[in-house]
N, CA, C and O atoms as a Maestro MAE file, in Angstrom:
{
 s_m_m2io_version
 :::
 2.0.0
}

f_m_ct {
 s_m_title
 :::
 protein
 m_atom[308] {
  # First column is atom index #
  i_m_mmod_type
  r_m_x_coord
  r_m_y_coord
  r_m_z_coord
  i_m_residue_number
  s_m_chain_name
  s_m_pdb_residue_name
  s_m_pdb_atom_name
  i_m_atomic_number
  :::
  1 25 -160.918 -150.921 -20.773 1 A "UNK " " N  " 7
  2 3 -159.997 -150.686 -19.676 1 A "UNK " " CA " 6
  3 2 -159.714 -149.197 -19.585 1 A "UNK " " C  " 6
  4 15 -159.378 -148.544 -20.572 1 A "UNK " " O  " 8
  5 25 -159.838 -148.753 -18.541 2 A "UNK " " N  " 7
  6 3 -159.647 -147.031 -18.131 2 A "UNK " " CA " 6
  7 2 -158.592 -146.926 -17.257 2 A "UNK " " C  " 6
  8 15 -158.733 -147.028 -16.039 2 A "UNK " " O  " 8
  9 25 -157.278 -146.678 -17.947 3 A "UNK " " N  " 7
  10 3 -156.358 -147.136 -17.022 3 A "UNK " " CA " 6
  11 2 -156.100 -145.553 -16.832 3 A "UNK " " C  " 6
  12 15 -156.463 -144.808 -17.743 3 A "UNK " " O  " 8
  13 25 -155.465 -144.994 -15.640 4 A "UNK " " N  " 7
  14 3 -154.688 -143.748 -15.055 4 A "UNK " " CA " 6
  15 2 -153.056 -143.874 -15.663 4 A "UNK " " C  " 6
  16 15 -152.381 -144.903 -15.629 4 A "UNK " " O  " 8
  17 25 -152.670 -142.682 -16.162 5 A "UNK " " N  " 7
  18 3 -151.204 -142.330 -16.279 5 A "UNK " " CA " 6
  19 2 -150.535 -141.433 -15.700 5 A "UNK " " C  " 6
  20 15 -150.854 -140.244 -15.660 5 A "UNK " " O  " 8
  21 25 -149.639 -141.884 -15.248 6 A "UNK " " N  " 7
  22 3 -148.823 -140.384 -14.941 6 A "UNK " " CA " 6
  23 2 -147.969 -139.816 -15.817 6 A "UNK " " C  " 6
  24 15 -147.494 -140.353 -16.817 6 A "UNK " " O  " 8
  25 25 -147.732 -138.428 -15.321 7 A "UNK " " N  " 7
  26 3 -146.353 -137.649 -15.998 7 A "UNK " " CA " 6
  27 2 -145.770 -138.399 -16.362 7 A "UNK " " C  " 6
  28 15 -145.825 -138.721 -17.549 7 A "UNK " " O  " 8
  29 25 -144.913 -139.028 -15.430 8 A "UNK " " N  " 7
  30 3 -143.839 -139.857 -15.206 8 A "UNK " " CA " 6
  31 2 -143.686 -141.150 -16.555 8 A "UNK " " C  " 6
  32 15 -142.703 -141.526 -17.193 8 A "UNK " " O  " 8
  33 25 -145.097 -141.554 -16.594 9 A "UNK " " N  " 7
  34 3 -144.895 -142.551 -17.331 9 A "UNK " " CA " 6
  35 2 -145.244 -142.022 -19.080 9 A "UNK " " C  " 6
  36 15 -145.061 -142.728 -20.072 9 A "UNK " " O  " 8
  37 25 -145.580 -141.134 -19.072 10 A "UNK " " N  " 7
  38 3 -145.890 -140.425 -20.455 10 A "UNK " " CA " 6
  39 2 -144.227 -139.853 -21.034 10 A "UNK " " C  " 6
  40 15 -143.706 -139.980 -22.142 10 A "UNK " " O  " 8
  41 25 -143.797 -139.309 -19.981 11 A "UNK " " N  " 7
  42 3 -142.240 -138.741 -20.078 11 A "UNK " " CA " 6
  43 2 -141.583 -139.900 -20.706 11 A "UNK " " C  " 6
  44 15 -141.122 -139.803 -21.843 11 A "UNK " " O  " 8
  45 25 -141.498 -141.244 -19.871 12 A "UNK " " N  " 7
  46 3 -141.399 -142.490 -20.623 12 A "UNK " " CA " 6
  47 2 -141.142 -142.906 -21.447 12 A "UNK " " C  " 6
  48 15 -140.144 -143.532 -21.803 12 A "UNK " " O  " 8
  49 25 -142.623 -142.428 -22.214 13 A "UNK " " N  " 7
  50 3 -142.774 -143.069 -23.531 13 A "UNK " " CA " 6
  51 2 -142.271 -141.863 -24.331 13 A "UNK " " C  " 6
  52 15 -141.373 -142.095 -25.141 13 A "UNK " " O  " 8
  53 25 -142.658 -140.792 -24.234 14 A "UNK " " N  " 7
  54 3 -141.705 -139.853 -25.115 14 A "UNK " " CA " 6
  55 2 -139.982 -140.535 -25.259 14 A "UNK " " C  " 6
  56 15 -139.442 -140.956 -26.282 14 A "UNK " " O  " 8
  57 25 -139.626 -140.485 -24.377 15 A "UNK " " N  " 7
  58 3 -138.245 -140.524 -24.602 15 A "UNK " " CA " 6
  59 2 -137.610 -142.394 -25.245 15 A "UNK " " C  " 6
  60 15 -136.484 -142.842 -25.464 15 A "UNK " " O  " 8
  61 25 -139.018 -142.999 -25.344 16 A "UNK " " N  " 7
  62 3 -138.927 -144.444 -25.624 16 A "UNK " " CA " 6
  63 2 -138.516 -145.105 -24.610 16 A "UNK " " C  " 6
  64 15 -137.788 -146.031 -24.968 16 A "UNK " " O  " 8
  65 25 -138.655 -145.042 -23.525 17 A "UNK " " N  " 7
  66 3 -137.841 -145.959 -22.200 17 A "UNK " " CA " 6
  67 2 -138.877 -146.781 -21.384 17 A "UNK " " C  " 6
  68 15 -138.755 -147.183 -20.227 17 A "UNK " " O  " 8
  69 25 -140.091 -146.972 -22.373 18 A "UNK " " N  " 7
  70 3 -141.206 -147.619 -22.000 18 A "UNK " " CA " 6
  71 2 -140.952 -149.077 -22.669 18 A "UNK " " C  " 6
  72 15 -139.870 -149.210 -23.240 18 A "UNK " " O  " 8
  73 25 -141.787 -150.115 -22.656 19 A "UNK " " N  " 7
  74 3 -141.661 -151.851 -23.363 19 A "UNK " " CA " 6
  75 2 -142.583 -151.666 -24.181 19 A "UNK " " C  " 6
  76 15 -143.602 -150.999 -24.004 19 A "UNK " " O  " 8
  77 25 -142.228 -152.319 -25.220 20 A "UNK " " N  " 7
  78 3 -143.000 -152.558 -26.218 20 A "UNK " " CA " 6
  79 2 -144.830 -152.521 -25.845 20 A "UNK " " C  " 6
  80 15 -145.608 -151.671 -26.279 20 A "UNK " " O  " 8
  81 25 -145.047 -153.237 -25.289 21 A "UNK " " N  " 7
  82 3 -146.626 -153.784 -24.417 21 A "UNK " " CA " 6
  83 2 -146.725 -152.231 -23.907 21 A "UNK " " C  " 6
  84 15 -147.516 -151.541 -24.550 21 A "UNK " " O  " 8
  85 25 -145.908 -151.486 -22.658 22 A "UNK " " N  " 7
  86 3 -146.361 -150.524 -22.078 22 A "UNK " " CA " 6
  87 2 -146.898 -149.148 -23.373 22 A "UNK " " C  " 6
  88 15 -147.969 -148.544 -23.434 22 A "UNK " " O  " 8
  89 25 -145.519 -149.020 -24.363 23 A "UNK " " N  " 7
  90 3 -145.759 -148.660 -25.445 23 A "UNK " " CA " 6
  91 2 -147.149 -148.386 -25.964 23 A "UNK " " C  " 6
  92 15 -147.679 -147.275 -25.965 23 A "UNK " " O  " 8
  93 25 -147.726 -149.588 -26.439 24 A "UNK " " N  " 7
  94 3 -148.821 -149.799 -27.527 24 A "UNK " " CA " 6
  95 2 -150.159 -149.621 -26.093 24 A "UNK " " C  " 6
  96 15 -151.125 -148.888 -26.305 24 A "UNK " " O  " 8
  97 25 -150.022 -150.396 -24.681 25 A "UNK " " N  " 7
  98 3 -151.080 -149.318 -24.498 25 A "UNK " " CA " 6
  99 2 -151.084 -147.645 -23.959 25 A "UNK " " C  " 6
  100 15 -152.077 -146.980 -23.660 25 A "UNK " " O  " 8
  101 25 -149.900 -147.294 -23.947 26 A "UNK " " N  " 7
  102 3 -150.297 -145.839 -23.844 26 A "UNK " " CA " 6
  103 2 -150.438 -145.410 -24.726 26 A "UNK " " C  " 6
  104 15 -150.951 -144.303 -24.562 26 A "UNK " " O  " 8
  105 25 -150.241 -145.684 -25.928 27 A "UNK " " N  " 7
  106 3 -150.503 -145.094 -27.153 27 A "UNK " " CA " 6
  107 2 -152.084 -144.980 -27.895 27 A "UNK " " C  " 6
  108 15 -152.680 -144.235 -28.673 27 A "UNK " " O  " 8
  109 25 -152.365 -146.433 -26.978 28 A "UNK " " N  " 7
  110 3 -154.147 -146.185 -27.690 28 A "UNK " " CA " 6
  111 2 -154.932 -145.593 -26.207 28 A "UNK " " C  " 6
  112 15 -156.159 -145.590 -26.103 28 A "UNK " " O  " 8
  113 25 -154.110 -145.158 -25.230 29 A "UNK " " N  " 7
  114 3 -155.300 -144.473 -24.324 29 A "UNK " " CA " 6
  115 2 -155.179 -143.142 -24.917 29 A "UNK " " C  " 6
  116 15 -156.165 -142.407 -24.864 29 A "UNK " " O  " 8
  117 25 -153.805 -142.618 -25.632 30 A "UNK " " N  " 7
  118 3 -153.919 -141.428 -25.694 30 A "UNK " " CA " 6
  119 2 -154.707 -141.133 -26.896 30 A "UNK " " C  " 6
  120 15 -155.352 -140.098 -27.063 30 A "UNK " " O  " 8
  121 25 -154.610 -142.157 -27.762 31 A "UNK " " N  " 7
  122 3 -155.906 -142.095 -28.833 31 A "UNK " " CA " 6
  123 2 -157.167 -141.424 -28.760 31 A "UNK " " C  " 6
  124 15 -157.659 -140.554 -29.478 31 A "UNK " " O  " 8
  125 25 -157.887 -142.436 -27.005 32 A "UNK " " N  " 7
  126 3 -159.285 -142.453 -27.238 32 A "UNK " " CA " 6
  127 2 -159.845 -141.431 -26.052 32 A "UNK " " C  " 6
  128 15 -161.007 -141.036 -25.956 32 A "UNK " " O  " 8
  129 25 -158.627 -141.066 -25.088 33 A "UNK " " N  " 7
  130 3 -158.509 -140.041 -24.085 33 A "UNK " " CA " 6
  131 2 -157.938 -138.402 -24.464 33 A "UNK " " C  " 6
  132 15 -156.723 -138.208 -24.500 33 A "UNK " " O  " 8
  133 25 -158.890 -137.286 -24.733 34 A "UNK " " N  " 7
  134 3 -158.918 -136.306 -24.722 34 A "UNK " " CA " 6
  135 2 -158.134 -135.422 -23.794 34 A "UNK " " C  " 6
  136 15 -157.711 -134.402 -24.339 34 A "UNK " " O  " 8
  137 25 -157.835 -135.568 -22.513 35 A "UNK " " N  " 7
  138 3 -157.400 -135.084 -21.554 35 A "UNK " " CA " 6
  139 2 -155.608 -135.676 -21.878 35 A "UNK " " C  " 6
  140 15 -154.678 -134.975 -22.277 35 A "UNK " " O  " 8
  141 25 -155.583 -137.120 -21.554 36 A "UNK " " N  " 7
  142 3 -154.214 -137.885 -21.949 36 A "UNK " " CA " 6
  143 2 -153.581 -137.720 -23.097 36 A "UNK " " C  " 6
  144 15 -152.428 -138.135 -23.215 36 A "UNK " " O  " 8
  145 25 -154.346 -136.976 -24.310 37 A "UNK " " N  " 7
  146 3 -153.914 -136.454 -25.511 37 A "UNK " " CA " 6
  147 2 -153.203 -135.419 -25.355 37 A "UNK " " C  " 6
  148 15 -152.021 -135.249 -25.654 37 A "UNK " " O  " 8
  149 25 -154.413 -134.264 -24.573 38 A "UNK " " N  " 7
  150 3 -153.897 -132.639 -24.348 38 A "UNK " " CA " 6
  151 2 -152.386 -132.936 -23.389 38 A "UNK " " C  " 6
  152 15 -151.454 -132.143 -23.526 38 A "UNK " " O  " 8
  153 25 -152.266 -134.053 -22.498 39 A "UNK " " N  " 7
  154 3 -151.409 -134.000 -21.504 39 A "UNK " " CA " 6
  155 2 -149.960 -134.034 -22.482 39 A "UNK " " C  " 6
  156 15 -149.055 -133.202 -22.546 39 A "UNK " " O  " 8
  157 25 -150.117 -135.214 -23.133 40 A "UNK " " N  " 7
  158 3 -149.154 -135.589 -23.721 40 A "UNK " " CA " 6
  159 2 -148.396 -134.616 -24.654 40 A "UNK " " C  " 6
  160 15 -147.176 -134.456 -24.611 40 A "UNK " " O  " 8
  161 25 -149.322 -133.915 -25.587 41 A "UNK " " N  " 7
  162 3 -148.923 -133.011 -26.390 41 A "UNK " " CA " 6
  163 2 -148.139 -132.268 -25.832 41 A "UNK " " C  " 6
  164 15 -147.010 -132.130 -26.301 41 A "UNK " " O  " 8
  165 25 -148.615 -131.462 -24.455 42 A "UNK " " N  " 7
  166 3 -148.114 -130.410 -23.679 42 A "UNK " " CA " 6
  167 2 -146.593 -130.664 -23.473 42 A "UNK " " C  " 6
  168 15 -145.727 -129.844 -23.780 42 A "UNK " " O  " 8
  169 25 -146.350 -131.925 -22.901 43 A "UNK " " N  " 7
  170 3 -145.252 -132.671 -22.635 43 A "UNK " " CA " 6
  171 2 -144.190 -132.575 -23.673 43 A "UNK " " C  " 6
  172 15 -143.062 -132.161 -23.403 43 A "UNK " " O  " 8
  173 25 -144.571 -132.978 -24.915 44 A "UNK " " N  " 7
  174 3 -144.068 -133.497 -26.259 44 A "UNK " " CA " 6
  175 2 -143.735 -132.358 -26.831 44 A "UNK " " C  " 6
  176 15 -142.746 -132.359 -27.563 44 A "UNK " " O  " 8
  177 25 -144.373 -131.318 -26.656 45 A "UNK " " N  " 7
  178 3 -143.894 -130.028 -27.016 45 A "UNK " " CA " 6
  179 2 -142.601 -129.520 -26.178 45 A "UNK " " C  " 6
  180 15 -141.467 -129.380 -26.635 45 A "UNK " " O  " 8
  181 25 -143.031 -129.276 -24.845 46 A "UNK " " N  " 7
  182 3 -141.771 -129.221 -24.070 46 A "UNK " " CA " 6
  183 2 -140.363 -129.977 -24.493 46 A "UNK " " C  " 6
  184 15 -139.390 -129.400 -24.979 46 A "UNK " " O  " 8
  185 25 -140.448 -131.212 -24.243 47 A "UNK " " N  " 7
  186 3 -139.626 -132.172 -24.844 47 A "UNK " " CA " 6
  187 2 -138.579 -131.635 -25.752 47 A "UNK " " C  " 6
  188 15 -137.394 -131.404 -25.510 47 A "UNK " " O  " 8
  189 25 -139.484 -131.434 -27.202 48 A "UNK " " N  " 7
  190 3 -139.042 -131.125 -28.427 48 A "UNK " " CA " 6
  191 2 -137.899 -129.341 -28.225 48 A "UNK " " C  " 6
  192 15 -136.822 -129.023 -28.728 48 A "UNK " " O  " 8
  193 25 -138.886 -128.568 -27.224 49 A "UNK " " N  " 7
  194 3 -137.444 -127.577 -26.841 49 A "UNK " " CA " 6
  195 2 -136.475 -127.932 -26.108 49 A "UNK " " C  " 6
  196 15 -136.112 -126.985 -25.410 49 A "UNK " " O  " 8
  197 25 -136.000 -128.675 -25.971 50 A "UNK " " N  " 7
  198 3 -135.071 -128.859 -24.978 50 A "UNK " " CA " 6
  199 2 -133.922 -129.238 -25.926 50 A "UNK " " C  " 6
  200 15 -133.874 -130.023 -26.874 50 A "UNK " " O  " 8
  201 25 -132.797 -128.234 -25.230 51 A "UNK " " N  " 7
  202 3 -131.551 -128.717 -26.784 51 A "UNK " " CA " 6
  203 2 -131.158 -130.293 -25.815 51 A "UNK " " C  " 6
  204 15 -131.244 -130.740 -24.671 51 A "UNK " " O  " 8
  205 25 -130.686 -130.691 -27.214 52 A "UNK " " N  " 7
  206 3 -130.188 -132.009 -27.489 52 A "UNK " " CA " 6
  207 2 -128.701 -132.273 -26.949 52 A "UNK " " C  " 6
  208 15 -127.843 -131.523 -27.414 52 A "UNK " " O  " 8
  209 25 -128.326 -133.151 -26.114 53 A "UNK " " N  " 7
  210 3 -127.064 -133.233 -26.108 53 A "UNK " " CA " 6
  211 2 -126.523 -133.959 -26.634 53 A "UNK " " C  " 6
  212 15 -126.923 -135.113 -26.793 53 A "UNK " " O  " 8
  213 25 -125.107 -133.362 -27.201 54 A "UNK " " N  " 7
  214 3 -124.566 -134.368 -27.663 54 A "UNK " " CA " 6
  215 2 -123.184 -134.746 -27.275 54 A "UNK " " C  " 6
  216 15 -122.422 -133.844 -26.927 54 A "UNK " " O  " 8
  217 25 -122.605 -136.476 -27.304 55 A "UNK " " N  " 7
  218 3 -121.464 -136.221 -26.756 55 A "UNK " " CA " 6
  219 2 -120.333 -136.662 -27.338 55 A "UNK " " C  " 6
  220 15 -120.063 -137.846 -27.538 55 A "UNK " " O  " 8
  221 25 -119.499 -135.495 -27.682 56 A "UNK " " N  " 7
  222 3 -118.614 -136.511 -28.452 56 A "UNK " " CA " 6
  223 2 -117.364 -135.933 -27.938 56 A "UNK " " C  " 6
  224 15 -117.299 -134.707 -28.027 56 A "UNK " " O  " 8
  225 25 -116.397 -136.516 -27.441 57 A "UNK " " N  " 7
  226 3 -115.413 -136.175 -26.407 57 A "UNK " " CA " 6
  227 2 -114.413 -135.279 -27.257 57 A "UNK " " C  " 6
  228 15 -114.589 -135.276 -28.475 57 A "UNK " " O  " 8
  229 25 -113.225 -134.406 -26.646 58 A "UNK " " N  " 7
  230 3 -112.172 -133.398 -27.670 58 A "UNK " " CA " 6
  231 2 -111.215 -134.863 -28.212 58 A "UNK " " C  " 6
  232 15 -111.489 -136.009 -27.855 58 A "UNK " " O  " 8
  233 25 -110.073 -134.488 -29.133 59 A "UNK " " N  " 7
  234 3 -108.760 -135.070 -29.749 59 A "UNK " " CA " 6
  235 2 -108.155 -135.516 -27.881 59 A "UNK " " C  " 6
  236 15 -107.936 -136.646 -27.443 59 A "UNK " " O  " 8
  237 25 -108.023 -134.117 -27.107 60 A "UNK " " N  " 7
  238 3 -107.221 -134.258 -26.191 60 A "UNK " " CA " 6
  239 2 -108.001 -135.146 -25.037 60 A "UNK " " C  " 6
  240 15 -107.296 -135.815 -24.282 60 A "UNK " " O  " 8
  241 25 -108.938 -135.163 -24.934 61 A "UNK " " N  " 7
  242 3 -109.655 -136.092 -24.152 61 A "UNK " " CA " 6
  243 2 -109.263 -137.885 -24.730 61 A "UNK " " C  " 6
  244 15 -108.703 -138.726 -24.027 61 A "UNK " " O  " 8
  245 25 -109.660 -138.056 -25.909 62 A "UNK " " N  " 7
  246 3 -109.346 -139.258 -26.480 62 A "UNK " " CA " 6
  247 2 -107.675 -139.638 -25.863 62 A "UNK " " C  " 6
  248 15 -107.245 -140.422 -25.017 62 A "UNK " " O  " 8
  249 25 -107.118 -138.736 -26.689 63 A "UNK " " N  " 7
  250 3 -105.405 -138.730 -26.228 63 A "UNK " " CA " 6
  251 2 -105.282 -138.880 -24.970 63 A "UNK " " C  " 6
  252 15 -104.718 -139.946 -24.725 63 A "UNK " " O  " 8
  253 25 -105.565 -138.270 -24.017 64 A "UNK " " N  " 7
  254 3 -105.385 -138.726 -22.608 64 A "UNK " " CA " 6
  255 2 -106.280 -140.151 -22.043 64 A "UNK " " C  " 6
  256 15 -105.688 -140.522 -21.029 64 A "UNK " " O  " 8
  257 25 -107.266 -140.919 -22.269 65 A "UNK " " N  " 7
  258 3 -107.369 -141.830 -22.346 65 A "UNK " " CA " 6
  259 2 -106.673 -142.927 -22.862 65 A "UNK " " C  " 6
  260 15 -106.362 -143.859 -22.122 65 A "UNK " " O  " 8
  261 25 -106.406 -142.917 -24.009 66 A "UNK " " N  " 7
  262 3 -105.756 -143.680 -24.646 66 A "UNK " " CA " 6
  263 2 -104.233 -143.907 -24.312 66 A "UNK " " C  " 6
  264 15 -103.688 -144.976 -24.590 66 A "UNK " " O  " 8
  265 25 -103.387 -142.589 -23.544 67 A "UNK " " N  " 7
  266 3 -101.962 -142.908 -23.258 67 A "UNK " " CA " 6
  267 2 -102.175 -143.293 -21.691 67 A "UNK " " C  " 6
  268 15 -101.127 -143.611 -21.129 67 A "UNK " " O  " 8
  269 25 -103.374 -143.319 -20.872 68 A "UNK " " N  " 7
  270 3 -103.650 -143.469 -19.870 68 A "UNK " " CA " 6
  271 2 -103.354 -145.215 -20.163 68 A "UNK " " C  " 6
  272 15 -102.308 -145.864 -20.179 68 A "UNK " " O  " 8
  273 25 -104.946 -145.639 -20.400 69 A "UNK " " N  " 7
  274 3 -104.719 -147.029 -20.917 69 A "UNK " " CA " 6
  275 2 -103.045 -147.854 -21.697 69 A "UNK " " C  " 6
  276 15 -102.760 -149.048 -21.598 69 A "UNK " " O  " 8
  277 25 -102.488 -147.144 -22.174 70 A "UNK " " N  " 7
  278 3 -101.295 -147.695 -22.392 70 A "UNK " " CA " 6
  279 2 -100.082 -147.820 -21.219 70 A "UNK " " C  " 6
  280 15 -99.156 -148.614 -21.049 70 A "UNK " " O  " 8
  281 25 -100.520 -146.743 -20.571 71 A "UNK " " N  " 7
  282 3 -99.591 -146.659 -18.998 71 A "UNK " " CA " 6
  283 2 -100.011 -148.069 -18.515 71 A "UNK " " C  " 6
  284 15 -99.297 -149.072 -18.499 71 A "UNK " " O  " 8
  285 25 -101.140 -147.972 -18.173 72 A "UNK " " N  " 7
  286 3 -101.527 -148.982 -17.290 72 A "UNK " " CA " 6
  287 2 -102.370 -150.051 -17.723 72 A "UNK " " C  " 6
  288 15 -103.458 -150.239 -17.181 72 A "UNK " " O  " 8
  289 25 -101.778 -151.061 -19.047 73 A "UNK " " N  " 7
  290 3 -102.347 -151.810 -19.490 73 A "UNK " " CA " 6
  291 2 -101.218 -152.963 -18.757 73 A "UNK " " C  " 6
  292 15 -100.087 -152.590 -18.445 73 A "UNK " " O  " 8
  293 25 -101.668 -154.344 -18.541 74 A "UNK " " N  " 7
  294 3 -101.492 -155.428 -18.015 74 A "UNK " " CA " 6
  295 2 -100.520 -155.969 -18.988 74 A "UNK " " C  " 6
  296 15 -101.136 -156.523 -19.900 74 A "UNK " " O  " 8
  297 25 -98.869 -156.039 -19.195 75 A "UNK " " N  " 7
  298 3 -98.404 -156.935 -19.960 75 A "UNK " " CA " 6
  299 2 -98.681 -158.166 -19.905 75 A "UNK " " C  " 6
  300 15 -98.972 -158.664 -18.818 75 A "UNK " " O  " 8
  301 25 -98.644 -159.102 -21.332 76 A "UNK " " N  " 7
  302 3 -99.026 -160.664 -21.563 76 A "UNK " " CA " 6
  303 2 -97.525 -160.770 -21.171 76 A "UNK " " C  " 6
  304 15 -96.758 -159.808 -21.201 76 A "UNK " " O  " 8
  305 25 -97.139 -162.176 -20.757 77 A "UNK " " N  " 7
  306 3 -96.100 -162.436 -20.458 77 A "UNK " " CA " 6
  307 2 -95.764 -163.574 -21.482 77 A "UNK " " C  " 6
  308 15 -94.663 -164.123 -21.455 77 A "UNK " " O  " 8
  :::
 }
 m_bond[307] {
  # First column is bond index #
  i_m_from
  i_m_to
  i_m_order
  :::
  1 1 2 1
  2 2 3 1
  3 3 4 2
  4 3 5 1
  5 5 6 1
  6 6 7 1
  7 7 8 2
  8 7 9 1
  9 9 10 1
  10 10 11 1
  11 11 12 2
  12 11 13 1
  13 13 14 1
  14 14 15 1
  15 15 16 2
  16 15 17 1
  17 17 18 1
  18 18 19 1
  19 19 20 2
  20 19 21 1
  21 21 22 1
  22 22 23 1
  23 23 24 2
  24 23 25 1
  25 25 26 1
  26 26 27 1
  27 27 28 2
  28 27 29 1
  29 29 30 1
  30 30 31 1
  31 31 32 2
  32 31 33 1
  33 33 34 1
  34 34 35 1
  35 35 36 2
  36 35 37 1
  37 37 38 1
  38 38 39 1
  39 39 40 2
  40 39 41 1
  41 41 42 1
  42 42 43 1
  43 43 44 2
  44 43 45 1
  45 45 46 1
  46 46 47 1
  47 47 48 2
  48 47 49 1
  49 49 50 1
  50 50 51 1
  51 51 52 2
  52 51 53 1
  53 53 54 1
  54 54 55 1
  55 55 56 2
  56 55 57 1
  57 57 58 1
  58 58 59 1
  59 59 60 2
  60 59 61 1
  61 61 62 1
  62 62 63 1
  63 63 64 2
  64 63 65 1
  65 65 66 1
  66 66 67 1
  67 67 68 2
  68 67 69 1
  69 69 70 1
  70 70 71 1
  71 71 72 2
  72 71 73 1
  73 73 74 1
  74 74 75 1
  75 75 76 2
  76 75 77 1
  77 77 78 1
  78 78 79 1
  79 79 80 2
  80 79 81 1
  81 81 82 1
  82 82 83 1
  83 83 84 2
  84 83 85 1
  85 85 86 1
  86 86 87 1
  87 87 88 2
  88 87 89 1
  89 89 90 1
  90 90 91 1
  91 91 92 2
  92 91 93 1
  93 93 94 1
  94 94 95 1
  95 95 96 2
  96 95 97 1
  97 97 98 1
  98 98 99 1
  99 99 100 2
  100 99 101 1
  101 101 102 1
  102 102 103 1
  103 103 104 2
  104 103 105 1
  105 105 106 1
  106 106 107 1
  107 107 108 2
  108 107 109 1
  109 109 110 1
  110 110 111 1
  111 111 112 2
  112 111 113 1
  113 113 114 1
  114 114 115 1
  115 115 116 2
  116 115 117 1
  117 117 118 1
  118 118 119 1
  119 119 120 2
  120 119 121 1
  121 121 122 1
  122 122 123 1
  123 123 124 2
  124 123 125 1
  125 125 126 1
  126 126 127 1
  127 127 128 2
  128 127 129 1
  129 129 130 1
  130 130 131 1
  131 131 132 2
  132 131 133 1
  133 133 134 1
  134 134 135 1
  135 135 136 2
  136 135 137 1
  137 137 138 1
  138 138 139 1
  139 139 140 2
  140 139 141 1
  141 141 142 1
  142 142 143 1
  143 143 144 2
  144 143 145 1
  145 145 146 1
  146 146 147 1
  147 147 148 2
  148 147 149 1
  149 149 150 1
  150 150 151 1
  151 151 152 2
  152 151 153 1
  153 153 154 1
  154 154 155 1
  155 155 156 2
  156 155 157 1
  157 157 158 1
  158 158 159 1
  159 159 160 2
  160 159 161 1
  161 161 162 1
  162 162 163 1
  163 163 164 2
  164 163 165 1
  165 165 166 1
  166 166 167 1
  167 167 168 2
  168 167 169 1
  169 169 170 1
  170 170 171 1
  171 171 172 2
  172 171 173 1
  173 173 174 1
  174 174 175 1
  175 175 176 2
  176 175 177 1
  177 177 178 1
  178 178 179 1
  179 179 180 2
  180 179 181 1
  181 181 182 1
  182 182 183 1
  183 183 184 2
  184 183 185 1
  185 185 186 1
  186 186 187 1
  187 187 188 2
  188 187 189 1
  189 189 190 1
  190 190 191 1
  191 191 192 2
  192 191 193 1
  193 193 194 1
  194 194 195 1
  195 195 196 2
  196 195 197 1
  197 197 198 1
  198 198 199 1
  199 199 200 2
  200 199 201 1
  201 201 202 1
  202 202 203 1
  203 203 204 2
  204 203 205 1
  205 205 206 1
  206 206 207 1
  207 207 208 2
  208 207 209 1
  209 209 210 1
  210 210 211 1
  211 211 212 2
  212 211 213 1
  213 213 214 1
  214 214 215 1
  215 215 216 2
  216 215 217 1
  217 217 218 1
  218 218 219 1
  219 219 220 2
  220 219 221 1
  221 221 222 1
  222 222 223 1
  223 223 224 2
  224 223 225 1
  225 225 226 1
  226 226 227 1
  227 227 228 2
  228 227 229 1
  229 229 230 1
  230 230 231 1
  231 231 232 2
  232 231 233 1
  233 233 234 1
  234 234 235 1
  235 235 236 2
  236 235 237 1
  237 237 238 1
  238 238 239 1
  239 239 240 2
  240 239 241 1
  241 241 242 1
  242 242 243 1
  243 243 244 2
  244 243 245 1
  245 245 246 1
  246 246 247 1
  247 247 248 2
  248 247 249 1
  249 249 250 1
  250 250 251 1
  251 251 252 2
  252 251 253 1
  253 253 254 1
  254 254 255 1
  255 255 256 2
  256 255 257 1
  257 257 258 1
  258 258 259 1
  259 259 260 2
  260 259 261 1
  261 261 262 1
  262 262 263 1
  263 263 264 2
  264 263 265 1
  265 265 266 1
  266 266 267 1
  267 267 268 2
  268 267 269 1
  269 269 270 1
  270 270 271 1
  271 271 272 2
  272 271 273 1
  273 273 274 1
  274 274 275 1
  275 275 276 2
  276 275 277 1
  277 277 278 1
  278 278 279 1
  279 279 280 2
  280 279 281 1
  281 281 282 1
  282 282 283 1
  283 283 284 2
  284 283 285 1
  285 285 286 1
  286 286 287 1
  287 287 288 2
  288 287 289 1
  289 289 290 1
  290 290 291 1
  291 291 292 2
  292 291 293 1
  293 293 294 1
  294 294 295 1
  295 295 296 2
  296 295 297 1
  297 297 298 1
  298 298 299 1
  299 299 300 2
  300 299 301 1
  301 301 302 1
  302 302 303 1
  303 303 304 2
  304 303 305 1
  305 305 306 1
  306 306 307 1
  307 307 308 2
  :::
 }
}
């Protein structure tokens, strides 16, 4: 099977947002495909610079959620 990939779907699988099945065959085209190898790498490199975000909210963010939700939580009667 000589299947075509795109960017799109290589980006995909880098980031894991591919299925299991889609997974395992892009993984053996890029095996036995020279070109889909070089593509991927190129990609995967890029990828790997890109800072990471991370999210983890301030004290005062939490705090204002949390007295938010207490304002306007539903008394049980």
């Amino acid at each position: 099977m000589n299947q075509e990939f795109t960017q799109n779907q290589l980006i995909r699988f880098i980031y894991q947002e591919t299925s299991t099945v889609e997974s395992m065959v892009i993984n053996e085209a890029i095996q036995e495909d020279i070109h889909l190898r070089r593509n991927h790498k190129r990609l995967y490199e890029g990828y790997k610079q890109m800072p990471k975000a991370t999210f983890s909210p301030s004290d005062a963010a939490i705090q204002n959620i949390l007295r938010y939700s207490k304002e306007t939580a539903v008394q049980a009667h």
